[in-house]
C-alpha positions in Angstrom: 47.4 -50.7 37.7 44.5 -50.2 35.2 43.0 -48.0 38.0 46.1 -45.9 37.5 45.8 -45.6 34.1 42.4 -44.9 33.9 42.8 -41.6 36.2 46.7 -41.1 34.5 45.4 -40.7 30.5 42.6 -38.2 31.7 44.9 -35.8 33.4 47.4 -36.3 31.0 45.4 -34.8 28.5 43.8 -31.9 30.7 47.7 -31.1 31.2 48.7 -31.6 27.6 45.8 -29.6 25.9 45.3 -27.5 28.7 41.4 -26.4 29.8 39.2 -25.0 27.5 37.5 -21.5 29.1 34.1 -21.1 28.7 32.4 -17.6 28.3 29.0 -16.2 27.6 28.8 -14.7 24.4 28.5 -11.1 24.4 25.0 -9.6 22.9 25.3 -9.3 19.1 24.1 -5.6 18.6 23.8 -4.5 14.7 24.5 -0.7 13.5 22.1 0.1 10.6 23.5 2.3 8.2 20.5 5.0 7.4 20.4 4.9 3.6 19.4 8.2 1.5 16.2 9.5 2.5 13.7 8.2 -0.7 10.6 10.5 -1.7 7.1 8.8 -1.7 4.2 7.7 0.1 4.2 4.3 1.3 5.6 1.9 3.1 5.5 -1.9 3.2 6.3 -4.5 6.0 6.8 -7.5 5.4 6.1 -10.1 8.6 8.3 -12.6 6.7 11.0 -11.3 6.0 10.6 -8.5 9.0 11.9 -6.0 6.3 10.8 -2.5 6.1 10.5 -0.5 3.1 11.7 2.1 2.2 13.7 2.4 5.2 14.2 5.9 5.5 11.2 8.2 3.8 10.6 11.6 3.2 7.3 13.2 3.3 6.0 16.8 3.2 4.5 18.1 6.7 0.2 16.7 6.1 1.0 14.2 3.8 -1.1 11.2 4.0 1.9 7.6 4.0 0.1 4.2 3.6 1.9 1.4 5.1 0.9 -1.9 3.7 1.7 -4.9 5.7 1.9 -8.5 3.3 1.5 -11.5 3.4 -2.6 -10.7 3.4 -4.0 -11.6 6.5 -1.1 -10.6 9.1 -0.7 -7.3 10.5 2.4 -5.0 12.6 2.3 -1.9 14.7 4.6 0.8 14.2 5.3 3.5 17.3 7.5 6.2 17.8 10.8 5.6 19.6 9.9 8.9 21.8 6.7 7.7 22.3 4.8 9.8 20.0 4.9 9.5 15.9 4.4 7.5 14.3 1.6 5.3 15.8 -0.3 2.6 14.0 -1.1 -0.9 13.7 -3.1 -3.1 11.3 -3.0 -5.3 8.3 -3.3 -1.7 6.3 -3.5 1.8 8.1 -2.4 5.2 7.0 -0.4 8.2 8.8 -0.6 11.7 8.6 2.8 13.0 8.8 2.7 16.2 11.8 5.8 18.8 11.2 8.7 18.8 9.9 11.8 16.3 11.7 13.0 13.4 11.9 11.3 10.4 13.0 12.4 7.0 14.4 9.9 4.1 15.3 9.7 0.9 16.2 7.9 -2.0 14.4 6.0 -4.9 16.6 6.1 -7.9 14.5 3.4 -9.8 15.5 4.7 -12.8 18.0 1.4 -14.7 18.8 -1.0 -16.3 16.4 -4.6 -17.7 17.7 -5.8 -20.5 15.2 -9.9 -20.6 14.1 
């Protein structure tokens, strides 16, 4: 009898509630809204936050752009979506912007730290 009623509540629950279905989750896949192009001559990434800033700059063809990287003593690459510009990496480099387009890139967040 107890044998019955230990195999009798579990089912009668399973047919009650019913069976839960399990999926994957589907990837999570952002849009970025690209915000009004802002005049200077510098950018800054920041490893902490991974926030890059301005996101969307406009230069004149030849102008020199300094992209910072902070906190001091951590670096990040930048390199063109296509392949070509942008390319750079460092805690501090600068790029000389070619002709006139647009631009997208990529930036490498650095993933592996060796300790002294």
């Amino acid at each position: 009898m107890k044998k019955t009623i230990l195999l009798a509540a579990p089912l009668g629950l399973v047919l009650f509630y019913g069976t839960s279905q399990v999926t994957a989750q589907d990837p999570e896949c952002e849009s970025m809204d690209i915000p009004v192009c802002q005049d200077g001559r510098q950018i800054t990434i920041n490893n902490n936050g991974k926030v890059v800033a301005p996101p969307n700059l406009c230069v004149d063809p030849g102008e020199t752009i300094t992209v910072n990287v902070s906190p001091d003593g951590t670096s990040a690459s930048i390199e063109g979506k296509d392949g070509g510009w942008p390319s750079g990496s460092g805690s501090s480099f600068t790029l000389v912007a070619p002709e006139s387009g647009t631009y997208d890139y990529n930036v490498y967040f650095p993933r592996i730290q060796v300790k002294d």
